[in-house]
C-alpha positions as CSV (number, residue, x, y, z in Angstrom):
1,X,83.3,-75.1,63.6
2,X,81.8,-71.9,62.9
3,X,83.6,-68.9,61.9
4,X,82.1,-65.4,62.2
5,X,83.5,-62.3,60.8
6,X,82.8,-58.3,61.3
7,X,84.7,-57.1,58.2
8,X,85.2,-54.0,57.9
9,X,87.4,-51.5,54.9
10,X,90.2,-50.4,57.8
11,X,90.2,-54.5,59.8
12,X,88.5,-57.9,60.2
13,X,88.1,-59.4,63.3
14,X,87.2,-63.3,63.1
15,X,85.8,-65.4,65.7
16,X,85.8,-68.8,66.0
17,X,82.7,-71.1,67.7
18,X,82.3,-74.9,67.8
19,X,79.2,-76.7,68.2
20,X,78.3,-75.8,72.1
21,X,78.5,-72.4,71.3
22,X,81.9,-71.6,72.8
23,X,84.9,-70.0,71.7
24,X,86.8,-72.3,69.7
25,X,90.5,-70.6,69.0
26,X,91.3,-66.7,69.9
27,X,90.1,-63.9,67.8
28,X,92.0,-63.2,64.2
29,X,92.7,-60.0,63.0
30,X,93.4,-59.2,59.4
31,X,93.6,-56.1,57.3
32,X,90.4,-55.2,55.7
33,X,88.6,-56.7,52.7
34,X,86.0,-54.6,51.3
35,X,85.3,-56.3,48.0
36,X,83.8,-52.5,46.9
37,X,87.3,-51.3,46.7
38,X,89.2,-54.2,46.9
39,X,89.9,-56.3,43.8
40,X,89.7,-60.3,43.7
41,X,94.0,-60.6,44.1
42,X,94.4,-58.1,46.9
43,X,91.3,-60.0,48.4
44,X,93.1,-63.6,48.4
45,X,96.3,-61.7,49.1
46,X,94.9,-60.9,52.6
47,X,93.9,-63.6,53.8
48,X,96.7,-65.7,52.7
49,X,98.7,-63.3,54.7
50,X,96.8,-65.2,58.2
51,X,98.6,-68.1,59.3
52,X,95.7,-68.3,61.9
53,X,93.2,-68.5,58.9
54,X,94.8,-71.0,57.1
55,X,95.0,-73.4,60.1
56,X,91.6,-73.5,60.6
57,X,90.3,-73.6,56.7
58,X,89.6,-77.3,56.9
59,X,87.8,-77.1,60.4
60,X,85.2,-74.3,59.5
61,X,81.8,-75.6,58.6
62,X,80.0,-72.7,58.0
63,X,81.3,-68.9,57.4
64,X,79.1,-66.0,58.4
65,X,81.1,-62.7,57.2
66,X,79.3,-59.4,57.7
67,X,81.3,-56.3,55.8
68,X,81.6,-53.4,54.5
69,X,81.5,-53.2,50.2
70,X,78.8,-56.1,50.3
71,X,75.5,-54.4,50.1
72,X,75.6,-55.2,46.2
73,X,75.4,-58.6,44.2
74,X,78.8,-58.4,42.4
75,X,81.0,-57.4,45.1
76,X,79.4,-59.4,47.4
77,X,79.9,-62.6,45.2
78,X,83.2,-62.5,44.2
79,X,84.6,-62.1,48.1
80,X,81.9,-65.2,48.9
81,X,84.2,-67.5,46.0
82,X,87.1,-66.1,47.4
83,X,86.0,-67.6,50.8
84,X,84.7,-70.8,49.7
85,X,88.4,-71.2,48.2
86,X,89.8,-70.8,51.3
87,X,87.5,-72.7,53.5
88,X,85.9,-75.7,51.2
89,X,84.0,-77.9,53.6
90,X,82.2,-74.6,54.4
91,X,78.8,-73.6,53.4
92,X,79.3,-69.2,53.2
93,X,77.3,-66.7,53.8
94,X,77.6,-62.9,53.0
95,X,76.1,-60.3,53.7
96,X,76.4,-56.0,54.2
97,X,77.6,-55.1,57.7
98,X,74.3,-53.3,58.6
99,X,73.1,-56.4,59.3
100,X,75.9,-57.9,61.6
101,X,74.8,-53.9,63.3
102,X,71.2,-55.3,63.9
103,X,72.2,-58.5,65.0
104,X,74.8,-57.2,67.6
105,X,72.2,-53.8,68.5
106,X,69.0,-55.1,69.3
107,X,67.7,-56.3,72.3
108,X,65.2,-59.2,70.9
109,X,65.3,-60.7,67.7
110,X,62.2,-59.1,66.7
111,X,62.5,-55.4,67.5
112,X,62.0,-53.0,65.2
113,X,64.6,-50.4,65.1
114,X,66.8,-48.0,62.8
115,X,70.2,-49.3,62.8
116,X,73.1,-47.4,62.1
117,X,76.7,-47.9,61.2
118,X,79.2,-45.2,62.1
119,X,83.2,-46.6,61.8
120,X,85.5,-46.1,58.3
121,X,82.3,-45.7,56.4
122,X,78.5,-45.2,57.8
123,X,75.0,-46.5,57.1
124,X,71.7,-46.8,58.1
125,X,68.9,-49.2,57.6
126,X,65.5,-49.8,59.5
127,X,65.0,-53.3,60.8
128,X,60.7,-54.2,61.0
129,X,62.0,-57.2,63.5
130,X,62.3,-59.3,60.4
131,X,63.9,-57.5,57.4
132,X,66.0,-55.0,56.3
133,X,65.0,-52.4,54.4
134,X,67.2,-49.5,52.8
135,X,65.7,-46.4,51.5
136,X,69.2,-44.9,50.5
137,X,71.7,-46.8,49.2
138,X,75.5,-45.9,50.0
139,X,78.0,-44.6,46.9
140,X,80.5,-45.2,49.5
141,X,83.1,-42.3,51.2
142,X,83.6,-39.8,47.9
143,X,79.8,-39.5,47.8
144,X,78.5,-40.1,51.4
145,X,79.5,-41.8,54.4
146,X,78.5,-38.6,56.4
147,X,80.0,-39.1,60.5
148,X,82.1,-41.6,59.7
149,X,85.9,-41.9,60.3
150,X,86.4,-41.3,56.6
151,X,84.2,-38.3,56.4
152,X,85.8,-36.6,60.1
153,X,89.3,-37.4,58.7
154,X,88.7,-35.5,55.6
155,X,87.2,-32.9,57.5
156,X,90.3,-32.0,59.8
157,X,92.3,-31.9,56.7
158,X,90.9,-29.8,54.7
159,X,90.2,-27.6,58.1
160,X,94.2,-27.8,58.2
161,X,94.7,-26.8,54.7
162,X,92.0,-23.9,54.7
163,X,93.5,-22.9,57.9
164,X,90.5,-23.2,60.1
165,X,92.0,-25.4,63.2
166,X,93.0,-23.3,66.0
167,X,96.3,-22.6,66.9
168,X,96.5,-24.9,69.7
169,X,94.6,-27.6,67.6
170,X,97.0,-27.0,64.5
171,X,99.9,-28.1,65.9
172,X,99.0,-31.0,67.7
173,X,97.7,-32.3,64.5
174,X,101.0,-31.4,63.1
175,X,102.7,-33.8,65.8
176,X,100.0,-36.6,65.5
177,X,100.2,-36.9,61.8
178,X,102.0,-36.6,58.4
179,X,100.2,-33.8,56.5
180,X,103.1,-33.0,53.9
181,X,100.6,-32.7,50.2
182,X,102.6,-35.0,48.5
183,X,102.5,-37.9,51.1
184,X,98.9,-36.8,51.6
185,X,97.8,-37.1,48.2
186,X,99.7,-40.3,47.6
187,X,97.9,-42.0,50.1
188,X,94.4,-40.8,48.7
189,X,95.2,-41.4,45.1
190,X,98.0,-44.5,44.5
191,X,97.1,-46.5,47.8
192,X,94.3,-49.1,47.9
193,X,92.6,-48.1,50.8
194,X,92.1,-44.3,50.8
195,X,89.1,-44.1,52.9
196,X,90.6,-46.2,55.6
197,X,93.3,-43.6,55.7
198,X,91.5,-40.9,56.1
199,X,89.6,-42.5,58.8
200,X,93.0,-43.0,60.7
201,X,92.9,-39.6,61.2
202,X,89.5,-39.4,62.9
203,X,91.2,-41.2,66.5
204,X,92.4,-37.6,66.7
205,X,89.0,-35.7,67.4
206,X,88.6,-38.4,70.2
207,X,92.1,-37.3,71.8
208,X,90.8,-33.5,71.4
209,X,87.5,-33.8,72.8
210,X,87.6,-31.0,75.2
211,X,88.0,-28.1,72.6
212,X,84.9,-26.5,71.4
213,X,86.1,-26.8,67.7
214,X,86.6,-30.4,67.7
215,X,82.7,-30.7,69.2
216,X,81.4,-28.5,66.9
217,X,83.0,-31.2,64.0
218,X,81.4,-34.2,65.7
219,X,78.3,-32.4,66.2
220,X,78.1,-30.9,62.4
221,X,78.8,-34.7,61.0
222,X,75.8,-36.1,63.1
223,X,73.2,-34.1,61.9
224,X,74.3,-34.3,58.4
225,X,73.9,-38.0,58.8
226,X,70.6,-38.0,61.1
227,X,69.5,-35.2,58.3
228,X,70.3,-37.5,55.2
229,X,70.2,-41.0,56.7
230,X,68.3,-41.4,59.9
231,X,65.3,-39.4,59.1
232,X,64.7,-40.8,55.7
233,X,62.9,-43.2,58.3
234,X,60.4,-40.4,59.9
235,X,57.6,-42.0,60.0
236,X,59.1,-45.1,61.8
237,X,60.6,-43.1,64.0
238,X,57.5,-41.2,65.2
239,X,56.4,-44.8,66.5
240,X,58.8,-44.4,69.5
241,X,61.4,-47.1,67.8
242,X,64.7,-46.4,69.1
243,X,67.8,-45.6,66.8
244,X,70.9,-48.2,67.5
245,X,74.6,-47.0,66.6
246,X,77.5,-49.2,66.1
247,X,81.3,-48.6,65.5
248,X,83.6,-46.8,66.9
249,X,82.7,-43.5,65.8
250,X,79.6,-43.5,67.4
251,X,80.8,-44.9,70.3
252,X,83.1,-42.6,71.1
253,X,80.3,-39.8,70.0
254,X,77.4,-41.0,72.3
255,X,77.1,-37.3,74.0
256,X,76.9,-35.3,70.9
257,X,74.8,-38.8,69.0
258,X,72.1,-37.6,72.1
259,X,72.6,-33.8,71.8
260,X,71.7,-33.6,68.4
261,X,69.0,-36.7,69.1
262,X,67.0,-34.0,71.0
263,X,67.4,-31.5,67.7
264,X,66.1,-33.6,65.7
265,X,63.3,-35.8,68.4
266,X,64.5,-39.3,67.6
267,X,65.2,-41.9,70.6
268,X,68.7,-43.4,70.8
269,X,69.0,-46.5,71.8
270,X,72.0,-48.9,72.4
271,X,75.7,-48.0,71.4
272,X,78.0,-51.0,70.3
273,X,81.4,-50.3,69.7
274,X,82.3,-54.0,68.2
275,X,79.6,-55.5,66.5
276,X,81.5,-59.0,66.4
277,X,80.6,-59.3,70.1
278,X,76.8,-59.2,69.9
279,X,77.2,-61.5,66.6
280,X,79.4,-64.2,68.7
281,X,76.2,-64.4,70.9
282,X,73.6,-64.2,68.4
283,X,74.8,-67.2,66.4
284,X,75.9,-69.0,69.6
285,X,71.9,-68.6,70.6
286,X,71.2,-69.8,66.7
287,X,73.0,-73.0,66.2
């Protein structure tokens, strides 16, 4: 049995395959487990939390987990023990969640394309039809993470604190969420997961789209990120490769991802709002 995860800072969804390539039990959901933010005990105390898991630790033969937090060696390592604890006849395999993106984007296993990532967090890479390369490497949501949930979350905040929103706007984010300073800062500052809550706020822009001032926030976080991420890949791009997006950010931002596609002359190409689909069928294709 093969188990294939999209992991993720906010959730995890993990599928499970068997030999013919065919769904062998019904999707698991967990809470997140970036190992960037995440330490080793609130890892293990995750997954320990899934019953579903846990049935199936002694089935699993290989683990392919694609997440968020595991672009760099240490991080990366410590959540792969932590997984060959939990599943030990498996043989484990992690890697950053730009390449579950690729794998779930692209239309052959060889195209070349820029690949981007916009959920909790974003990214971007450019995939030659072989390998990945990175020309920027991500310092994560204080630093970066431009059009991503994190990054619009924070924005409508601090718009609400500035007094910026419209009126209109204002109070419906009143309604939707709780924006008292104390409970605000407590969830940035003493909770694990602060960039997952501020991406909880983000669903709201997608509730709003209709008002001008909600558009012009979409719009101002894309070209931030095609400004500092996508076009760090220029010269690829003036090939004619298209530019992928996955996540639900994006996906829920296709018009404005095009609009400011035109600003900027790069080609957009496929929008995947669950990367664990594409990856189901990739390894299914690969076993």
């Amino acid at each position: 049995m093969i188990l294939i995860t999209d992991g993720g800072s906010t959730k995890c969804d993990w599928i499970a395959i068997n030999s013919n390539g065919e769904k062998a039990a019904d999707k698991i959901r967990t809470k997140g487990l970036n190992p960037a933010i995440l330490d080793e005990k609130k890892l293990r105390k995750t997954i320990k939390k899934s019953d579903e898991l846990l049935a199936l630790s002694h089935q699993v033969t290989n683990v392919y987990f694609y997440g968020a937090g595991c672009g760099t060696e240490k991080p990366r390592l410590m959540l792969q023990s932590v997984l060959e604890d939990y599943f030990p006849k498996a043989l484990v395999e992690v890697r950053e969640d730009t390449y579950a993106a690729v794998r779930a984007c692209i239309n052959t296993n060889d195209e070349a394309a820029v690949v981007c990532i916009l959920g909790t967090g974003s990214n971007c890479s450019y995939f030659d039809g072989n390998e990945l390369h990175q020309r920027v490497y991500s310092l994560g949501y204080t630093l970066m993470d431009d059009a991503s949930g994190n990054y619009f979350g924070k924005q409508l905040i601090r718009d609400y604190y500035f007094d910026k929103m419209p009126e209109t706007i204002r109070l419906a984010f009143e309604h939707k969420h709780n924006l008292d300073a104390d409970y605000i800062k407590y969830n940035l500052y003493k909770q694990a997961n602060p960039s997952a809550y501020l991406a909880d706020h983000a669903e709201f822009m997608f509730l709003n789209k209709d008002s001008d001032y909600i558009k012009d926030i979409i719009k101002k976080g894309i070209r931030l990120f095609s400004e500092n991420m996508i076009m760090q890949f220029k010269e690829e791009l003036e090939t004619g490769i298209p530019v992928h997006f996955a996540g639900s950010i994006a996906y829920f931002s296709q018009d404005e991802i095009k609009e400011v596609a035109e600003e900027f002359g790069y080609k957009v190409g496929n929008f995947v709002r669950r990367p664990i689909d594409g990856l189901v069928g990739y390894h299914a294709n690969n076993i």
